[in-house]
C-alpha positions as CSV (number, residue, x, y, z in Angstrom):
1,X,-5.4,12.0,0.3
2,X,-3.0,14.8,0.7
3,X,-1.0,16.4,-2.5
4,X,2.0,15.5,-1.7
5,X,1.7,12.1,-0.1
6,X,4.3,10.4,-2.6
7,X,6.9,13.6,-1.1
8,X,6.0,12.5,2.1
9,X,7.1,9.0,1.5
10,X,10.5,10.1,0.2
11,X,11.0,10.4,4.1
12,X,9.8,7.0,4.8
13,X,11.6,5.1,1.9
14,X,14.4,7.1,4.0
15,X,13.5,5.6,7.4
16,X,12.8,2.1,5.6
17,X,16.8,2.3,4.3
18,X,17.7,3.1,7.5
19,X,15.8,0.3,9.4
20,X,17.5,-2.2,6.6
21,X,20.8,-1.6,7.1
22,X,20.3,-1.4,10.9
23,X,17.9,-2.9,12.1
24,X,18.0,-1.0,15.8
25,X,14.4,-0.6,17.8
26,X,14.8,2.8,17.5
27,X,14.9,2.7,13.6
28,X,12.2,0.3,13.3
29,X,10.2,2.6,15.7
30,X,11.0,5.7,13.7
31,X,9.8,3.4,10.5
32,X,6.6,2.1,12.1
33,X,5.3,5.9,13.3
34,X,5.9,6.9,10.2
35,X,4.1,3.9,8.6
36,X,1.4,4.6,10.6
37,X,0.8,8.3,9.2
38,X,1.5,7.6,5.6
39,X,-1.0,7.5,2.5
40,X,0.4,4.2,-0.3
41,X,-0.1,2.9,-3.2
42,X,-2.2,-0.1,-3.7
43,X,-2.2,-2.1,-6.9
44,X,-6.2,-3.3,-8.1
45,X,-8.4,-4.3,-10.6
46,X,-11.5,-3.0,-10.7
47,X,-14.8,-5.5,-10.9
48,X,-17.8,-3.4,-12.9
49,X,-19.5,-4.3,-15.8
50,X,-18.9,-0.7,-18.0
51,X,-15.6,1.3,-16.6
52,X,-16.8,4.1,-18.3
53,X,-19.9,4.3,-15.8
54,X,-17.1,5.1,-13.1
55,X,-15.9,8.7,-13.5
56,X,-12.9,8.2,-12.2
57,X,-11.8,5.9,-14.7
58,X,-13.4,7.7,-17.6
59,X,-11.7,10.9,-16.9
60,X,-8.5,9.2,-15.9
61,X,-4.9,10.1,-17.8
62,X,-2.5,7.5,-18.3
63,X,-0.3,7.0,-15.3
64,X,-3.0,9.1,-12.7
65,X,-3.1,7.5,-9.7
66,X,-7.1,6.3,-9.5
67,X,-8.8,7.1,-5.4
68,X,-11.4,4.6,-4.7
69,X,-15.0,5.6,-6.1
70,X,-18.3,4.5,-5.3
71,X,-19.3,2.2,-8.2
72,X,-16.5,-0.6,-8.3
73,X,-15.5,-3.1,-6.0
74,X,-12.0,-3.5,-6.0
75,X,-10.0,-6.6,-7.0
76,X,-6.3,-6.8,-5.2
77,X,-3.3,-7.9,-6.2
78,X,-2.0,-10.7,-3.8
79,X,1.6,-11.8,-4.2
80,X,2.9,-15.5,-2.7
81,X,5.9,-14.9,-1.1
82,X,7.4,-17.6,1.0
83,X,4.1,-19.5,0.9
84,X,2.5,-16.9,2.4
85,X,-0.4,-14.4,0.5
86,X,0.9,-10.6,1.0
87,X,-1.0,-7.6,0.1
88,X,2.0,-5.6,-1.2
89,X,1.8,-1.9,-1.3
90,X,4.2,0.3,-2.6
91,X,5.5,4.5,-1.6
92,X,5.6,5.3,-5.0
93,X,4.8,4.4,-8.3
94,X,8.0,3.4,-9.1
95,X,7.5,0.6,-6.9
96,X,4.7,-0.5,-8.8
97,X,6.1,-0.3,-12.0
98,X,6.2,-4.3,-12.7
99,X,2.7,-4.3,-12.1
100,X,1.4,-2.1,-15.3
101,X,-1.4,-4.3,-15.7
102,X,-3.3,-3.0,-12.5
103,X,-4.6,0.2,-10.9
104,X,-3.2,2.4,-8.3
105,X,-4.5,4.2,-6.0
106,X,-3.8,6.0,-2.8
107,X,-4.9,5.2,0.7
108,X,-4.0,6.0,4.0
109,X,-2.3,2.9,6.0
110,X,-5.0,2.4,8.6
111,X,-7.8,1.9,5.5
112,X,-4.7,-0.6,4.3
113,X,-4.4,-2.5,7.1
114,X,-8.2,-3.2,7.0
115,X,-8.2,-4.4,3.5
116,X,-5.8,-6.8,4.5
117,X,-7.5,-8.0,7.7
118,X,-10.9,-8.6,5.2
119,X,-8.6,-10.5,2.7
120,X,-7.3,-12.6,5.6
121,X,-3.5,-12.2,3.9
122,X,-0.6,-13.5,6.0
123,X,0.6,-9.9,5.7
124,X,1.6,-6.9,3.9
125,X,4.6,-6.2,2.0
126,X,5.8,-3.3,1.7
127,X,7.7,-2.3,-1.7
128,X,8.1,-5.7,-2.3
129,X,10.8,-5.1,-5.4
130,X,13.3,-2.7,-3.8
131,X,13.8,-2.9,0.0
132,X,10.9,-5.1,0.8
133,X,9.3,-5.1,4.2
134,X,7.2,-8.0,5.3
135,X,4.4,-7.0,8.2
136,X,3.0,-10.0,9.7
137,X,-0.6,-10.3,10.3
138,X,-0.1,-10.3,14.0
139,X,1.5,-7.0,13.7
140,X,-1.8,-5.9,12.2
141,X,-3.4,-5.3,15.9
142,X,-0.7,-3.9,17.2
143,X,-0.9,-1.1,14.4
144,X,-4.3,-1.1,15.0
145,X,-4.1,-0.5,19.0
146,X,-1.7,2.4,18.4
147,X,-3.8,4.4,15.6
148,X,-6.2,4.5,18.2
């Protein structure tokens, strides 16, 4: 994960914004190859028996963002929204600000996307208290065919 991925995603909040208030192919292009380049937040709970076992967690401050270690399995937050189950995921911690009682951590959107497609969620919402973006599932193979 790079330094200054939550920087980065100033500039796609930006594009998001844009796409919102009008909703032209081009902007929702712009948004998408943007998407598609961009490290987020993901909101878990982590499954091990002694947290302190996990360095990342023993050695974590209040409010670092946590990467994904070998030594937990990861429990993820799934919202209903519209009868549908979303993975939401969130460009900053701001975003995930209502959900204090779980873990962040940063990922890149391709390692996102699979996450989703192994929790067999409807989709992926993207901050889903601000501007929220809903990403279907079907849309998942069409991010998928373009990463490649």
């Amino acid at each position: 994960m790079s330094e200054n991925f939550l920087e980065e995603n100033i500039k796609l909040k930006e594009l998001l914004t844009t796409f919102i208030n009008d909703e032209t192919e081009d902007n929702l292009e712009a948004f998408y190859n943007k998407l598609l380049n961009s490290e987020l937040l993901i909101a878990f709970n982590p499954v091990v028996d002694d947290l302190s076992k996990v360095d990342a967690f023993a050695n974590a401050s209040e409010g670092e963002i946590i990467h994904p270690e070998d030594g937990f399995e990861a429990e993820y937050l799934i919202l209903e929204a519209d009868d549908d189950a979303v993975l939401p995921i969130f460009t900053n911690m701001d975003e995930a600000e209502e959900y204090e009682d779980y873990d962040l951590f940063g990922m890149h959107f391709s390692d996102i996307l699979a996450i989703a497609k192994d929790l067999k969620v409807d989709g992926i919402l993207v901050n889903p208290n601000d501007e929220a973006f809903f990403i279907d599932n079907e849309a998942f193979d069409m991010f998928t065919s373009e990463e490649g």
